[in-house]
PDB file of N, CA, C and O in Angstrom:
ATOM      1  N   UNK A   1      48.734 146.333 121.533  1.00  0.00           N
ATOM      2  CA  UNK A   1      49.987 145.956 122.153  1.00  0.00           C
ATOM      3  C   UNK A   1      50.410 147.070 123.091  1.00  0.00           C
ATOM      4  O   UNK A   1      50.398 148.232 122.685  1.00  0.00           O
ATOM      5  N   UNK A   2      50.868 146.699 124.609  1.00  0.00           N
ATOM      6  CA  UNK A   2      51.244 147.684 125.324  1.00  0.00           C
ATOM      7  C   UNK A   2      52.685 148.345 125.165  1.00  0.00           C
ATOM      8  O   UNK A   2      52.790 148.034 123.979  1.00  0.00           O
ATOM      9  N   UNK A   3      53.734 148.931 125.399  1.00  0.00           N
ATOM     10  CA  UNK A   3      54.724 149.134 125.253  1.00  0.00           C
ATOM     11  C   UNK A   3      54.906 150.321 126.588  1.00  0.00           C
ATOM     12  O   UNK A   3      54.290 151.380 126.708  1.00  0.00           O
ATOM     13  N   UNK A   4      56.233 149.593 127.753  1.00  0.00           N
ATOM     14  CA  UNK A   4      56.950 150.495 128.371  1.00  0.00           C
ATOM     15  C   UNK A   4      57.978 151.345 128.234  1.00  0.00           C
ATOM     16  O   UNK A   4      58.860 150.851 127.532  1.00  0.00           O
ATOM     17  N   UNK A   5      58.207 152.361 128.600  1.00  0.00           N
ATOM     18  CA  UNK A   5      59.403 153.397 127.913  1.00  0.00           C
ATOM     19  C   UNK A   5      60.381 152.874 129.462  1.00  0.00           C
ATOM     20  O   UNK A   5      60.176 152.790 130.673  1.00  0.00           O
ATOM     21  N   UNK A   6      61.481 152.625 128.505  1.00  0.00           N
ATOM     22  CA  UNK A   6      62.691 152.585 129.927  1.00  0.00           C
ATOM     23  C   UNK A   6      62.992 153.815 130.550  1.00  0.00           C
ATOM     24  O   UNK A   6      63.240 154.974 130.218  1.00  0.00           O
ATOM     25  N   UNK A   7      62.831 152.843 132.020  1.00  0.00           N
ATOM     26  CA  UNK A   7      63.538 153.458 132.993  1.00  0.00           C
ATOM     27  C   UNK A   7      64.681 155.151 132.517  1.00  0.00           C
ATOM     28  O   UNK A   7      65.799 155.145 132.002  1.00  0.00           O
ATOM     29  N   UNK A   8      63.846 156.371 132.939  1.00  0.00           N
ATOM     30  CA  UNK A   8      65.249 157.824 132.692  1.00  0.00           C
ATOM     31  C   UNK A   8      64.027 158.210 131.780  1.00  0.00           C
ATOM     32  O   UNK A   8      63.819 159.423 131.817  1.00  0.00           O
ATOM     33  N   UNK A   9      63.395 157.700 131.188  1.00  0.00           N
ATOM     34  CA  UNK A   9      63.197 158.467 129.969  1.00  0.00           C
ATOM     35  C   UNK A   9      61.385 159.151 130.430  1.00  0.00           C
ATOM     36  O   UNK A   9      60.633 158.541 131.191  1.00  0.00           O
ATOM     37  N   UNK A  10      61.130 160.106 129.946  1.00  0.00           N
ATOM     38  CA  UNK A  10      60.208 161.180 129.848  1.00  0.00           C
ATOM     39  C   UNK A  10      59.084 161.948 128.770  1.00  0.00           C
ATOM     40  O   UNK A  10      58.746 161.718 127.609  1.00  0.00           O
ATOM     41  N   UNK A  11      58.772 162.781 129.595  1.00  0.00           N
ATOM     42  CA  UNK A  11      57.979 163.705 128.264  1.00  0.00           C
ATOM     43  C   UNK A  11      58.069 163.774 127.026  1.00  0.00           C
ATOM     44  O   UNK A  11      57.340 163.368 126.121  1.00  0.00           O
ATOM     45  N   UNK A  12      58.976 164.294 127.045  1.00  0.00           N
ATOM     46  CA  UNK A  12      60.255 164.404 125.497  1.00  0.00           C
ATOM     47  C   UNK A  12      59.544 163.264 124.558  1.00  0.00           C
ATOM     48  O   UNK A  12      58.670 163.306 123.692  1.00  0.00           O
ATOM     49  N   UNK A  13      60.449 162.080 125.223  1.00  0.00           N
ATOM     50  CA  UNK A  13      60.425 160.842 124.523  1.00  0.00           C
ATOM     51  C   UNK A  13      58.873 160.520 124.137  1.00  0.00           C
ATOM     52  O   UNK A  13      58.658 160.315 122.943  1.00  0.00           O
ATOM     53  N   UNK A  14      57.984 160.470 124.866  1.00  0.00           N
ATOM     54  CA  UNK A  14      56.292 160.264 124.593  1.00  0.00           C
ATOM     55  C   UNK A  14      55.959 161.507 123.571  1.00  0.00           C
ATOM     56  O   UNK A  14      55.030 161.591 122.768  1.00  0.00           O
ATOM     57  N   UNK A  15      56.752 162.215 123.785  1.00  0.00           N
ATOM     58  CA  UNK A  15      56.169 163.455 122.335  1.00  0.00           C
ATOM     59  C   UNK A  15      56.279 163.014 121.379  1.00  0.00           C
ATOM     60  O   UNK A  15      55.407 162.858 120.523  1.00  0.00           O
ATOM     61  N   UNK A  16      58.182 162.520 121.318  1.00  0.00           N
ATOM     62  CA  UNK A  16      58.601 162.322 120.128  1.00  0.00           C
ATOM     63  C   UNK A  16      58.010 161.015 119.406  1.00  0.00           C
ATOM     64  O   UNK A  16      57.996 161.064 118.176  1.00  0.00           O
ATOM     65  N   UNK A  17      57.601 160.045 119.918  1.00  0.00           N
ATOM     66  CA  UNK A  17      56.911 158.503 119.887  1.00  0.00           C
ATOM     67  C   UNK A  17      55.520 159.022 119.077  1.00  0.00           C
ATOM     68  O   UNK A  17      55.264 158.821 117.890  1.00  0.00           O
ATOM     69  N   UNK A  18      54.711 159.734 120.049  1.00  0.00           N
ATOM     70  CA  UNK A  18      53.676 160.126 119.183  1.00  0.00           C
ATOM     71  C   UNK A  18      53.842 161.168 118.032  1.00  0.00           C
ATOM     72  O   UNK A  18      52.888 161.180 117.254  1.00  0.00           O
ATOM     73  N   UNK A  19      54.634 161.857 117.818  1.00  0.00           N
ATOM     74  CA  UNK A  19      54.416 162.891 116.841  1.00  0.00           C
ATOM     75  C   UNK A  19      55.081 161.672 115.859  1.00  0.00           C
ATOM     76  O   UNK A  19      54.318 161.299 114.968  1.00  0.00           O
ATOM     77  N   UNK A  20      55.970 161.224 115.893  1.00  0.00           N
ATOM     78  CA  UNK A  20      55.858 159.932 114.794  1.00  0.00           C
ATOM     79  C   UNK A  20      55.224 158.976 114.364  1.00  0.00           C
ATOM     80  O   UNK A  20      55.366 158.567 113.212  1.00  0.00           O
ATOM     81  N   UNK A  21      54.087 158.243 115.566  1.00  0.00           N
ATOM     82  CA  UNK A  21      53.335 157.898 114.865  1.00  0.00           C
ATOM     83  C   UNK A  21      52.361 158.185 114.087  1.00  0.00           C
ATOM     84  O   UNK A  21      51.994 157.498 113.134  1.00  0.00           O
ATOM     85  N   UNK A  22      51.571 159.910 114.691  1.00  0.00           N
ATOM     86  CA  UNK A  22      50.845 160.452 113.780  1.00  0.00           C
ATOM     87  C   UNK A  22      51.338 160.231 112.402  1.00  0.00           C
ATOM     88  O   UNK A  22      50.596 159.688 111.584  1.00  0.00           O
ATOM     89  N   UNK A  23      52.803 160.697 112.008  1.00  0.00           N
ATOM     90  CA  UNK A  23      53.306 161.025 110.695  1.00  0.00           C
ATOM     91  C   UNK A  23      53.407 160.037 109.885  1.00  0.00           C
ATOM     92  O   UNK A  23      53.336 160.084 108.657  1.00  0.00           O
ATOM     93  N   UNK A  24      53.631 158.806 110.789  1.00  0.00           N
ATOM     94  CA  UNK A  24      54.671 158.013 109.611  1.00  0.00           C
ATOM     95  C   UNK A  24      53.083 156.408 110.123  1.00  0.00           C
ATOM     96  O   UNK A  24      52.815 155.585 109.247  1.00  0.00           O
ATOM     97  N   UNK A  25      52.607 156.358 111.030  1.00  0.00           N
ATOM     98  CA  UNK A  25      51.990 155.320 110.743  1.00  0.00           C
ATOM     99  C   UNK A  25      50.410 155.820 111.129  1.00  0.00           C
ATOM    100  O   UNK A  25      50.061 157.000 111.164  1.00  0.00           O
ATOM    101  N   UNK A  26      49.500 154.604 111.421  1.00  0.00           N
ATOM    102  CA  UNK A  26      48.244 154.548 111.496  1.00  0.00           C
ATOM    103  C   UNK A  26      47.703 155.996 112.454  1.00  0.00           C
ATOM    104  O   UNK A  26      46.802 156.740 112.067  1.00  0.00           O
ATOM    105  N   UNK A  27      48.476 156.179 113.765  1.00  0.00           N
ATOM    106  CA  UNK A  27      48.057 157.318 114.754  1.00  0.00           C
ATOM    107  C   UNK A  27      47.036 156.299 115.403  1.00  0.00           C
ATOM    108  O   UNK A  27      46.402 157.176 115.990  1.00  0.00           O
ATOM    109  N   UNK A  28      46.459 155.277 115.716  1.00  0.00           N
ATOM    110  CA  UNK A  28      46.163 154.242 116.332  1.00  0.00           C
ATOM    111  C   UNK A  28      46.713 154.304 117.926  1.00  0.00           C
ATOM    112  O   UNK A  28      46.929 153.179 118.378  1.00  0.00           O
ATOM    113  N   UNK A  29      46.939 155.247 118.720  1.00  0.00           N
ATOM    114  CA  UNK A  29      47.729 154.881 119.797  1.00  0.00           C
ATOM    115  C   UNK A  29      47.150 155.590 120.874  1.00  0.00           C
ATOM    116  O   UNK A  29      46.179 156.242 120.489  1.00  0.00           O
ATOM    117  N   UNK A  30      47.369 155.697 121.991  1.00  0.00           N
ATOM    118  CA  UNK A  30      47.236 156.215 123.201  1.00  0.00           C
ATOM    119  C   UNK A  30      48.136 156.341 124.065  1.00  0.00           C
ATOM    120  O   UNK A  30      48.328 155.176 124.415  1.00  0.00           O
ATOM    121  N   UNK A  31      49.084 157.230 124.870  1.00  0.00           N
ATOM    122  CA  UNK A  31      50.027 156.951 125.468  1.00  0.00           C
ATOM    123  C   UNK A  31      49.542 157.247 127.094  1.00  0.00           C
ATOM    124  O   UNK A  31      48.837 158.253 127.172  1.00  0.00           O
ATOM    125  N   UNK A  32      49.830 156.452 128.598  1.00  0.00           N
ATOM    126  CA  UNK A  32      49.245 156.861 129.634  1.00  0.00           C
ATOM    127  C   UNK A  32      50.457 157.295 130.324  1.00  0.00           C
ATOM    128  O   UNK A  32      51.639 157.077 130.057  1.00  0.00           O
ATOM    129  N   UNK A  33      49.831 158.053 131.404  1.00  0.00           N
ATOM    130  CA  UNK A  33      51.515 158.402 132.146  1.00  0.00           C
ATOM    131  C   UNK A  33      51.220 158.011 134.069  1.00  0.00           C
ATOM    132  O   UNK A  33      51.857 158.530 134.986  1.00  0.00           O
ATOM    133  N   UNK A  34      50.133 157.018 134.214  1.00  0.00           N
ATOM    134  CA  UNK A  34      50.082 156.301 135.168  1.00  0.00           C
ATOM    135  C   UNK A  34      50.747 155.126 135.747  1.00  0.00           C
ATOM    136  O   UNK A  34      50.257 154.035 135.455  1.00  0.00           O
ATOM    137  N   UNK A  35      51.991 155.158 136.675  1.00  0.00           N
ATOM    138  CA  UNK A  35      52.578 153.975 136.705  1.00  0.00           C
ATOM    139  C   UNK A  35      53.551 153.637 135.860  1.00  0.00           C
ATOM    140  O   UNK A  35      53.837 152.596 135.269  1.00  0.00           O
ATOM    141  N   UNK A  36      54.028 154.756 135.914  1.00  0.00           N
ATOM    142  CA  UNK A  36      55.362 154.458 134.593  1.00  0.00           C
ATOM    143  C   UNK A  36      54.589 154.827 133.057  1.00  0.00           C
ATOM    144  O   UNK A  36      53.426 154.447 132.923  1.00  0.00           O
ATOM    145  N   UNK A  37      55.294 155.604 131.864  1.00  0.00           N
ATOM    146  CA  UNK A  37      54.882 155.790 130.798  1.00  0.00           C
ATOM    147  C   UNK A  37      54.274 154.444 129.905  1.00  0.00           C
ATOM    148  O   UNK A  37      54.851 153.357 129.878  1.00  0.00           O
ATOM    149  N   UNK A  38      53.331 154.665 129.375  1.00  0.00           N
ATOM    150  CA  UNK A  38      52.761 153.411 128.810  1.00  0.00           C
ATOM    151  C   UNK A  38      52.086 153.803 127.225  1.00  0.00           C
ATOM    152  O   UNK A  38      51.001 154.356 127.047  1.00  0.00           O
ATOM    153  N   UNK A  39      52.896 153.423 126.326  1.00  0.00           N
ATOM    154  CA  UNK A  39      52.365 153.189 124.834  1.00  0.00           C
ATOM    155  C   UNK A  39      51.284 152.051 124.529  1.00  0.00           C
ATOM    156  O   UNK A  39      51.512 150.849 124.669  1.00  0.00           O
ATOM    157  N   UNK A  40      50.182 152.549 124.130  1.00  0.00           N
ATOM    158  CA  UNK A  40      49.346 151.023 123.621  1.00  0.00           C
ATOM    159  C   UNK A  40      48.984 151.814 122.305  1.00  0.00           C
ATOM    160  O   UNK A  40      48.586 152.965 122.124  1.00  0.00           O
ATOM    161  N   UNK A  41      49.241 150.867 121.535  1.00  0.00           N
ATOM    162  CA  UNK A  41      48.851 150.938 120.036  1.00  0.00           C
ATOM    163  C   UNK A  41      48.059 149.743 119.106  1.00  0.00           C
ATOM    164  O   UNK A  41      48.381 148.557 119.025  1.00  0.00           O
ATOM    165  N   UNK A  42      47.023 150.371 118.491  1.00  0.00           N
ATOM    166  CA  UNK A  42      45.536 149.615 118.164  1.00  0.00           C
ATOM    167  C   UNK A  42      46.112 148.980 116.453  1.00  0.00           C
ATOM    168  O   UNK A  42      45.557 147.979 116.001  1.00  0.00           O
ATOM    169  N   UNK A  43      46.824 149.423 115.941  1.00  0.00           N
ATOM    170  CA  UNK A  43      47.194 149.152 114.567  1.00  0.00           C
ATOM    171  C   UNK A  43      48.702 148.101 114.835  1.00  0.00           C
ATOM    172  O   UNK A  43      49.596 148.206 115.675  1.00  0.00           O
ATOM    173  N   UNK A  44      48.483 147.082 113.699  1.00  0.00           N
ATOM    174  CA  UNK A  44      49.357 146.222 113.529  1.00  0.00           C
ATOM    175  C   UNK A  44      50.936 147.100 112.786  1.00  0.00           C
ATOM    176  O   UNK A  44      52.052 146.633 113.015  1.00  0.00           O
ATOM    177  N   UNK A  45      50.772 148.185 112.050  1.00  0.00           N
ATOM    178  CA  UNK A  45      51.814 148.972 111.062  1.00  0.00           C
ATOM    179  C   UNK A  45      51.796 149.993 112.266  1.00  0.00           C
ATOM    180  O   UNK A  45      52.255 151.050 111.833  1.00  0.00           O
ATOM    181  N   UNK A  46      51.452 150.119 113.612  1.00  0.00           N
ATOM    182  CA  UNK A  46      51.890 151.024 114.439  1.00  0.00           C
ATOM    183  C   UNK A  46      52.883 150.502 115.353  1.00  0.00           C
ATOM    184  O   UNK A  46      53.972 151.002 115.631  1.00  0.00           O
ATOM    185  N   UNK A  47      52.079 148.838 116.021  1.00  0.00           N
ATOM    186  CA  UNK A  47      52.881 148.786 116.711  1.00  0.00           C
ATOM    187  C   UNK A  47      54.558 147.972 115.527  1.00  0.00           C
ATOM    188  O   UNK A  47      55.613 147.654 116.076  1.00  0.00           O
ATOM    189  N   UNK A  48      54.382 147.863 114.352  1.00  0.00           N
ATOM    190  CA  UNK A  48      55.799 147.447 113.606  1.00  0.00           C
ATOM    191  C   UNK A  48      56.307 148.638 113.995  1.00  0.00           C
ATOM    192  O   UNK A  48      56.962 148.760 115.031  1.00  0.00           O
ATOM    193  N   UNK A  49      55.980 149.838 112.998  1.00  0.00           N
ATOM    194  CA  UNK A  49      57.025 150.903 113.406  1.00  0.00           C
ATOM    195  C   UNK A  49      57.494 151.058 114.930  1.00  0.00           C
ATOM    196  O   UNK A  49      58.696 150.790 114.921  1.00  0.00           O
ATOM    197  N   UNK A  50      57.161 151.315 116.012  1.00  0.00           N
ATOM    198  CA  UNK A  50      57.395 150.768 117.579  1.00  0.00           C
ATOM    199  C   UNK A  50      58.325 149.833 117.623  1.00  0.00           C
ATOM    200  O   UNK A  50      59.364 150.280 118.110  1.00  0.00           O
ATOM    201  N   UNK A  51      58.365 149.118 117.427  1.00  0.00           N
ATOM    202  CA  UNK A  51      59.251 147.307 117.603  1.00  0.00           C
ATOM    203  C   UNK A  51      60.723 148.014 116.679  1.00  0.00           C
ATOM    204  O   UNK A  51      61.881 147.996 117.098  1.00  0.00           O
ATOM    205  N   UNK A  52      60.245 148.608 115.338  1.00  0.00           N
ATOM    206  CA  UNK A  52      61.777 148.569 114.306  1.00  0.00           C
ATOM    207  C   UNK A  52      62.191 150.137 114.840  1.00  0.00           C
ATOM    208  O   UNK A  52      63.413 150.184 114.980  1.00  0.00           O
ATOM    209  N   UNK A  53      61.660 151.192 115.117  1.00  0.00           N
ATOM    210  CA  UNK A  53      62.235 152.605 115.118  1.00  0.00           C
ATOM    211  C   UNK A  53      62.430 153.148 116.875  1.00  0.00           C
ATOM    212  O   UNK A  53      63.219 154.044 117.175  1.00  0.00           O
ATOM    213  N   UNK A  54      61.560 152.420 117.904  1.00  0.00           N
ATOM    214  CA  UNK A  54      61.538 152.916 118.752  1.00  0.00           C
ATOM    215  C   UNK A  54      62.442 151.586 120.140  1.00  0.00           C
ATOM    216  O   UNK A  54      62.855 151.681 121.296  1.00  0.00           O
ATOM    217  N   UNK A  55      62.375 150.783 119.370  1.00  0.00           N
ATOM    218  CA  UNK A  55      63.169 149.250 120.309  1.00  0.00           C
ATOM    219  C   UNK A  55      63.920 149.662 121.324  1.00  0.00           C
ATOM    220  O   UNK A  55      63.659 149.378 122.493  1.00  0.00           O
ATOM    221  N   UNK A  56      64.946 150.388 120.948  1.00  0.00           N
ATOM    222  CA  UNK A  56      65.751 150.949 122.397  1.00  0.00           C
ATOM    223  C   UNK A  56      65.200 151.612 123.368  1.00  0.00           C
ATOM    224  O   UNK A  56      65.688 151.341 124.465  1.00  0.00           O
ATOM    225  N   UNK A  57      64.389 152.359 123.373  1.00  0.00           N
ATOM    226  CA  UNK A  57      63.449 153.237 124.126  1.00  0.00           C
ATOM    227  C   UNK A  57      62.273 152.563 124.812  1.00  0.00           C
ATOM    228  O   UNK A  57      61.984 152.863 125.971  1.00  0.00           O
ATOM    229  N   UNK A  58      61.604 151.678 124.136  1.00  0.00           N
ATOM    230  CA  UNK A  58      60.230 150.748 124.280  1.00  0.00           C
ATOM    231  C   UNK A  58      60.572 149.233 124.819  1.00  0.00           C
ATOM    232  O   UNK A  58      61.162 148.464 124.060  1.00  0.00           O
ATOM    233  N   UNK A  59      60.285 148.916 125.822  1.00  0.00           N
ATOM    234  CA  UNK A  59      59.958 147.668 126.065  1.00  0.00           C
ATOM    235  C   UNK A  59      58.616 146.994 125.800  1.00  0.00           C
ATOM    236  O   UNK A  59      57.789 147.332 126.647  1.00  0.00           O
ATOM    237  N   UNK A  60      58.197 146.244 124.992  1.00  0.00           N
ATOM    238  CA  UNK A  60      56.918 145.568 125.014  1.00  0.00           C
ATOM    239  C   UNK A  60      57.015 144.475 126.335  1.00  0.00           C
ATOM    240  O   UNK A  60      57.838 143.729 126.865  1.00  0.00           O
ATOM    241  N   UNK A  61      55.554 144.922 126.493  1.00  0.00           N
ATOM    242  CA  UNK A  61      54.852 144.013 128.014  1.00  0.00           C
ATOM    243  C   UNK A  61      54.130 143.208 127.477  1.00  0.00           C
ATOM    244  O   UNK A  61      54.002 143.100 126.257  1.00  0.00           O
ATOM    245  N   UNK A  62      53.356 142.292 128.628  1.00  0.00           N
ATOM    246  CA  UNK A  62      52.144 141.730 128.627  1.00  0.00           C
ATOM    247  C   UNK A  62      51.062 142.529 128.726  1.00  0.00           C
ATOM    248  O   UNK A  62      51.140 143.508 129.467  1.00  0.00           O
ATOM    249  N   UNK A  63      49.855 142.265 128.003  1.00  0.00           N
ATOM    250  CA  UNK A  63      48.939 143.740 128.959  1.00  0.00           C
ATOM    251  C   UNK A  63      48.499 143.532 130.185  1.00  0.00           C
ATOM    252  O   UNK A  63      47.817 144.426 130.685  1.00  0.00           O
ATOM    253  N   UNK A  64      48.699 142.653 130.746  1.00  0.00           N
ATOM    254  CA  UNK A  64      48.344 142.724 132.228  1.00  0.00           C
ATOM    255  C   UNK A  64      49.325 143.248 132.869  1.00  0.00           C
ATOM    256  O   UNK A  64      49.035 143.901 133.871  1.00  0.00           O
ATOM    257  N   UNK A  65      50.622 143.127 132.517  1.00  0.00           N
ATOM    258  CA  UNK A  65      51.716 144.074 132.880  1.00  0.00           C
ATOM    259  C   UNK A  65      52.182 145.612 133.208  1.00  0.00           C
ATOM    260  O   UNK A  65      52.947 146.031 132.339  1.00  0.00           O
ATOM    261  N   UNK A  66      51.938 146.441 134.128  1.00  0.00           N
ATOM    262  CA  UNK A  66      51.927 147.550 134.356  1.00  0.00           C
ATOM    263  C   UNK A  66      52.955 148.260 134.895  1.00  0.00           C
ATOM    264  O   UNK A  66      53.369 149.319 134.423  1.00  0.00           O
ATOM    265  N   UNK A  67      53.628 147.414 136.414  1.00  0.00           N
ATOM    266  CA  UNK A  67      54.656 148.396 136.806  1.00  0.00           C
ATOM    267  C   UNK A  67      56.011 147.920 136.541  1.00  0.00           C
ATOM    268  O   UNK A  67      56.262 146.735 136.321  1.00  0.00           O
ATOM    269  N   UNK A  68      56.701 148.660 136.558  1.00  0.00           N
ATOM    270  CA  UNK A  68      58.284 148.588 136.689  1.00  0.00           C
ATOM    271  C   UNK A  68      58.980 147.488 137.365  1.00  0.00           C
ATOM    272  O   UNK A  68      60.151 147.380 137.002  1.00  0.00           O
ATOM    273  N   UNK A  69      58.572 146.599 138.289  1.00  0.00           N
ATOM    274  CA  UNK A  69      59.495 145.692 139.120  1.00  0.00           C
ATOM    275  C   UNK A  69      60.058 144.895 138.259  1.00  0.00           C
ATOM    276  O   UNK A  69      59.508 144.482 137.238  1.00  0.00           O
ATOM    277  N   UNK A  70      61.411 144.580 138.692  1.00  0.00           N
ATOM    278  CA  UNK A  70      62.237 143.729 137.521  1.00  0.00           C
ATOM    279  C   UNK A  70      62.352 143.928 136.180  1.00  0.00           C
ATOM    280  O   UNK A  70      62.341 143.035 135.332  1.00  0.00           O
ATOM    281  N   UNK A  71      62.473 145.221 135.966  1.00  0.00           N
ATOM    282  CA  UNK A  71      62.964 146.225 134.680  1.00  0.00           C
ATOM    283  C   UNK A  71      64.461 146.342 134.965  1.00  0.00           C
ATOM    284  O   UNK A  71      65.107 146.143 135.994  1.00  0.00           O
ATOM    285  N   UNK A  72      64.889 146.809 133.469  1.00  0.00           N
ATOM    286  CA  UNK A  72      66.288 147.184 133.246  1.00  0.00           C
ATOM    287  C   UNK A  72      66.575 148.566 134.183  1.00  0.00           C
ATOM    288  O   UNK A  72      67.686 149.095 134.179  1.00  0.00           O
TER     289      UNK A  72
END
């Protein structure tokens, strides 16, 4: 599952995303920083935690979905 970080948000935030998933779920993930920040995560209990802890921060895409047009 892909996941975009909204619009403002940064480094920081992709640290903090991954150093939690290492901890608390599978670590299943990859984050890119081409074209806007981009979370994809390979585990079903990665991308839950994502959806319930990170929702405000994360938009889930399509994966063919990449840039920003017609974002918040």
């Amino acid at each position: 599952m892909k996941f975009l970080l909204h619009q403002g948000l940064g480094y920081s935030t992709v640290h903090q995303i991954g150093d939690y998933l290492r901890s608390h779920g599978a670590g299943r993930h990859w984050i890119e920083r081409y074209r806007g920040d981009i979370v994809f995560v390979l585990d079903a209990a990665d991308e839950a935690i994502l959806r319930r802890e990170f929702s405000g921060l994360l938009e889930a895409v399509d994966d063919t979905e990449t840039d920003r047009t017609g974002r918040r």
